[in-house]
C-alpha positions in Angstrom: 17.4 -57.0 47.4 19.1 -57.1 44.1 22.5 -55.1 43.7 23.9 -55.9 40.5 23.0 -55.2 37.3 24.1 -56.1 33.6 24.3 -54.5 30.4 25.3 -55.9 27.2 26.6 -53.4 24.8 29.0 -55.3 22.5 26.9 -55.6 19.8 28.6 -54.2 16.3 25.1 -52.2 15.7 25.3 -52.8 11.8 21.6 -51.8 11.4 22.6 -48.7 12.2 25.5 -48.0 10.2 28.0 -46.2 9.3 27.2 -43.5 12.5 28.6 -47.1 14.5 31.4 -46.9 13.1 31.8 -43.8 15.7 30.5 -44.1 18.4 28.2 -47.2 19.6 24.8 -47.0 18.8 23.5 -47.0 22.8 24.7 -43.5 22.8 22.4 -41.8 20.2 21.2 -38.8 21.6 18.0 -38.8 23.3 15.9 -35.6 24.2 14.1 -35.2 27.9 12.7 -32.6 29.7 14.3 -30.5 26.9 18.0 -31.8 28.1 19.9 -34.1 25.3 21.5 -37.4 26.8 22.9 -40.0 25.6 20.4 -43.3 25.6 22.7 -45.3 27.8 22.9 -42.4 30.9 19.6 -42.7 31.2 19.0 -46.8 31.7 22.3 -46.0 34.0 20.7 -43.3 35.8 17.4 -45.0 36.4 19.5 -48.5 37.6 21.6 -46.2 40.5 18.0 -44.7 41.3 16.7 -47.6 42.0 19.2 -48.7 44.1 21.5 -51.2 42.0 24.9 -50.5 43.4 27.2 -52.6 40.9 26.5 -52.7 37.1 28.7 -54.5 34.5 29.1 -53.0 31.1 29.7 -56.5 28.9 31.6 -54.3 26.1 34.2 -56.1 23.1 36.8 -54.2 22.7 38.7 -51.5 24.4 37.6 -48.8 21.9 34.5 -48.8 23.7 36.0 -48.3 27.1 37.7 -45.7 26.4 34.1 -44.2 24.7 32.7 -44.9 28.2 35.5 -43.7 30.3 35.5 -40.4 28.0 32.1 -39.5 28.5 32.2 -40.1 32.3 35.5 -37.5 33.0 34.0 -34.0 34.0 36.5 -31.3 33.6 34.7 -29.2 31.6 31.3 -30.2 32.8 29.2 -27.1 34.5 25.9 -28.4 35.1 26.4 -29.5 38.6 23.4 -31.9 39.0 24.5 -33.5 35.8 28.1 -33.5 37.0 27.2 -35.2 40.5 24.8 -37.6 38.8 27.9 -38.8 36.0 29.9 -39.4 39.4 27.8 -41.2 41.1 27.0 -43.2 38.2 31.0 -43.3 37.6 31.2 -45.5 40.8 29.2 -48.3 40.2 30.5 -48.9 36.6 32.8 -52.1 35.6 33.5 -52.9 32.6 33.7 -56.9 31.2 35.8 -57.6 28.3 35.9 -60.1 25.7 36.4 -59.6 22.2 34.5 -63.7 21.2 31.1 -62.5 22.5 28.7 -64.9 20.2 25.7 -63.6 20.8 23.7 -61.7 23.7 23.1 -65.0 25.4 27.0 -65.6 25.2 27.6 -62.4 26.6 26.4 -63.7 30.4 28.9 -66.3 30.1 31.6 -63.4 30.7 30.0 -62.4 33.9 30.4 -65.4 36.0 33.0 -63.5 38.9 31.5 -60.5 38.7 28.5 -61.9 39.9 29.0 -64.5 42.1 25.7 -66.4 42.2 23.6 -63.2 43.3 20.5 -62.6 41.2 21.0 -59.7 38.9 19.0 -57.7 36.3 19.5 -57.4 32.6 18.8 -54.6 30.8 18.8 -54.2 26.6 21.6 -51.6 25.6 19.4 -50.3 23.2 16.1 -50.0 25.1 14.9 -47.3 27.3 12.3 -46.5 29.5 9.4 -44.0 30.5 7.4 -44.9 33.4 3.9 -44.0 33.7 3.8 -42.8 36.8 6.4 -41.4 39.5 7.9 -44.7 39.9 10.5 -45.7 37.3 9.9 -49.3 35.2 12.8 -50.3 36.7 11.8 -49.8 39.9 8.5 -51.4 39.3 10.1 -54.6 38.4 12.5 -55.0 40.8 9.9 -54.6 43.5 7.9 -57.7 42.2 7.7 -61.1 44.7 9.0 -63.9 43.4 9.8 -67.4 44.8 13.9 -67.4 45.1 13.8 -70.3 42.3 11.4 -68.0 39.6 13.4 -65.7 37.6 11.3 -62.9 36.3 10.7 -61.4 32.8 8.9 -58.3 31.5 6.0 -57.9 28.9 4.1 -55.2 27.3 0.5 -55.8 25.2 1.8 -56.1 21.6 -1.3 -55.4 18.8 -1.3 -59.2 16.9 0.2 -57.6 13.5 3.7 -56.2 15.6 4.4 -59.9 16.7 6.7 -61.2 14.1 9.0 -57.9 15.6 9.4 -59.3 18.8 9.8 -62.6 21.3 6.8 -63.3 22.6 5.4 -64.5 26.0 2.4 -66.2 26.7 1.3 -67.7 30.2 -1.6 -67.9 32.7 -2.4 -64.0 34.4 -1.9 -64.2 38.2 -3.2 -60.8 38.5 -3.6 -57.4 35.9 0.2 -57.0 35.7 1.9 -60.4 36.3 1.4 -64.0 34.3 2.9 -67.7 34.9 5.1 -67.9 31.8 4.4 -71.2 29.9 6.2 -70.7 26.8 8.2 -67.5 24.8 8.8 -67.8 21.1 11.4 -65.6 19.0 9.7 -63.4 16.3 6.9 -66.0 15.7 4.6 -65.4 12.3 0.9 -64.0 13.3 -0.9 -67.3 12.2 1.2 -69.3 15.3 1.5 -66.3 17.6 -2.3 -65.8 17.1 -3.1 -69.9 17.4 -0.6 -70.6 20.6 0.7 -67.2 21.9 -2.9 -65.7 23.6 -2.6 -64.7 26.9 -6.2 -63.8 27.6 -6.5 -62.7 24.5 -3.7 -60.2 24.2 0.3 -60.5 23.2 2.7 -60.0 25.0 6.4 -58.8 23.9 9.2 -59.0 25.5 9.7 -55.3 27.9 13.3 -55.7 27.6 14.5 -56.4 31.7 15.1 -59.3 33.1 16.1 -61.0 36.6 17.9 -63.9 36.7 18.9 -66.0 39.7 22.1 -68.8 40.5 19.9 -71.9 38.9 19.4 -69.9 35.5 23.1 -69.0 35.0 24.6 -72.5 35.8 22.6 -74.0 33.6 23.6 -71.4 31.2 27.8 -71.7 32.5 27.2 -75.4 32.2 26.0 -75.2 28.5 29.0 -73.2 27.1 31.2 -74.8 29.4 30.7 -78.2 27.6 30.5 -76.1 23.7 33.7 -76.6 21.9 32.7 -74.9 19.4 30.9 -71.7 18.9 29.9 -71.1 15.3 26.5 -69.0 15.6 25.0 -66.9 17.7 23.3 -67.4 20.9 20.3 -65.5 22.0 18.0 -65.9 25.3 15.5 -67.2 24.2 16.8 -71.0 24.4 17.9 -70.7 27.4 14.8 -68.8 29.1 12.1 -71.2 27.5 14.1 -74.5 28.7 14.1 -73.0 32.1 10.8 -74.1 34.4 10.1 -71.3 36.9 9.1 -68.4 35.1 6.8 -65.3 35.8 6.2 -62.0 33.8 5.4 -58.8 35.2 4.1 -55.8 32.7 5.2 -52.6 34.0 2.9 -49.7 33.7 5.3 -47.6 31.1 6.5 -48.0 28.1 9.8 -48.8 26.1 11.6 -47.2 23.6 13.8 -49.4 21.0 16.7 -47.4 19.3 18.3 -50.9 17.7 17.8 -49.9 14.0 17.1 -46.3 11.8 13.2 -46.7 11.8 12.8 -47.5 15.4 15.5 -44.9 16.5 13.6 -42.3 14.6 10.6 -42.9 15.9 11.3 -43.5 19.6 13.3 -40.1 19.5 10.2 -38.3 18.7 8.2 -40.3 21.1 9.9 -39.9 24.0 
């Protein structure tokens, strides 16, 4: 059963400024069920639903703390469900420093005692979620067999001329929603993607959640451990496409990207 979860939000968001010079850009306002949230309470929300008990904010700077901290205090809060779900929320949050974050690879590297070999989940800061049925995506995907030494991605069908947006998976389908991940390429051009990226004849983009287990982070503590230097920034991709024992579920929903102006617009509307 997996208990801890991880959330990278140290990003400086500079596709979306200057409204990041404010506030961070995984609190744009969100609309559901005619109720405006913030974006981030509801991956939190949906993580403490599904029973993740410990999630790690990976933040770079106190500034945002003391965004986080502000928005969790309810004095003058009188919804009471939305009061008692802040709280409970409230109690599972921990916040992970570190102002040389190089990169949302990087960021993991933080996270070494908080986690303490257990597999986790990693969610996007800037991605959201809206299952298509009464079972949240994030329940859906952390519900999924695996072998203990697999760690498990997530993929949605991506039309061939949105490929260059995205990283993209392609593998061998086990059944209609999971695939044996061969290989994953960052943003490839439609030409390669459509050459060497089919999976049955559809793309698949990266979902946005992730499960990793002990093997995957040592090799990634190892890496940095042995970097002197760290001059650019390190993504996932390297990391998950070196690593062997791979799988890919595709959870029946769909998610929402509020990482730049055009996306934000449109997923705002959409959800």
């Amino acid at each position: 059963m997996i208990k801890k979860a991880v959330i990278p939000v140290g990003g400086k968001g500079s596709r979306m400024y200057p409204m990041t010079k404010i506030y961070p850009k995984e609190f744009l306002p969100i609309v559901r069920d005619g109720v405006i949230r913030p974006a981030i309470f509801y991956l939190l929300e949906e993580l403490v639903d599904a029973g993740i008990e410990e999630i790690a904010l990976v933040i770079t700077n106190f500034y945002q703390r003391e965004i986080y901290e502000s928005f969790f205090r309810d004095d003058d809060i009188t919804d009471i469900d939305f009061k008692n779900k802040l709280l409970k929320i409230k109690k599972v949050i921990k916040y992970i420093e570190n102002p040389n974050i190089h990169g949302f690879g990087h960021s993991l590297y933080f996270c070494r005692e908080f986690l303490k070999d257990e597999d986790f989940i990693l969610l996007l800061g800037d991605q959201i979620y809206r299952s298509n049925t009464n079972i949240s995506c994030i329940s859906q995907f952390l519900s999924v067999d695996r072998r203990d030494e697999e760690i498990l991605l997530s993929g949605q069908d991506t039309p061939i001329e949105d490929v260059s947006k995205y990283g993209i998976l392609m593998g061998n389908l086990v059944n209609n929603r999971v695939f044996d991940v061969i290989k994953m390429v960052e943003k490839p051009d439609i030409d390669y993607a459509r050459d060497n990226l089919s999976t049955e004849g559809k793309f698949y983009s990266i979902f946005g959640m992730y499960l990793f287990n002990k093997d995957f982070m040592d090799t990634l503590y190892t890496y940095f451990d042995n970097k002197d230097n760290l001059e650019e920034e390190y993504n996932l991709t390297f990391f998950i496409d070196n690593y062997k024992n791979k799988k890919a579920f595709i959870p029946d929903g769909k998610t929402f990207d509020i990482g730049n102006v055009n996306s934000y617009k449109d997923s705002f509307v959409k959800y």
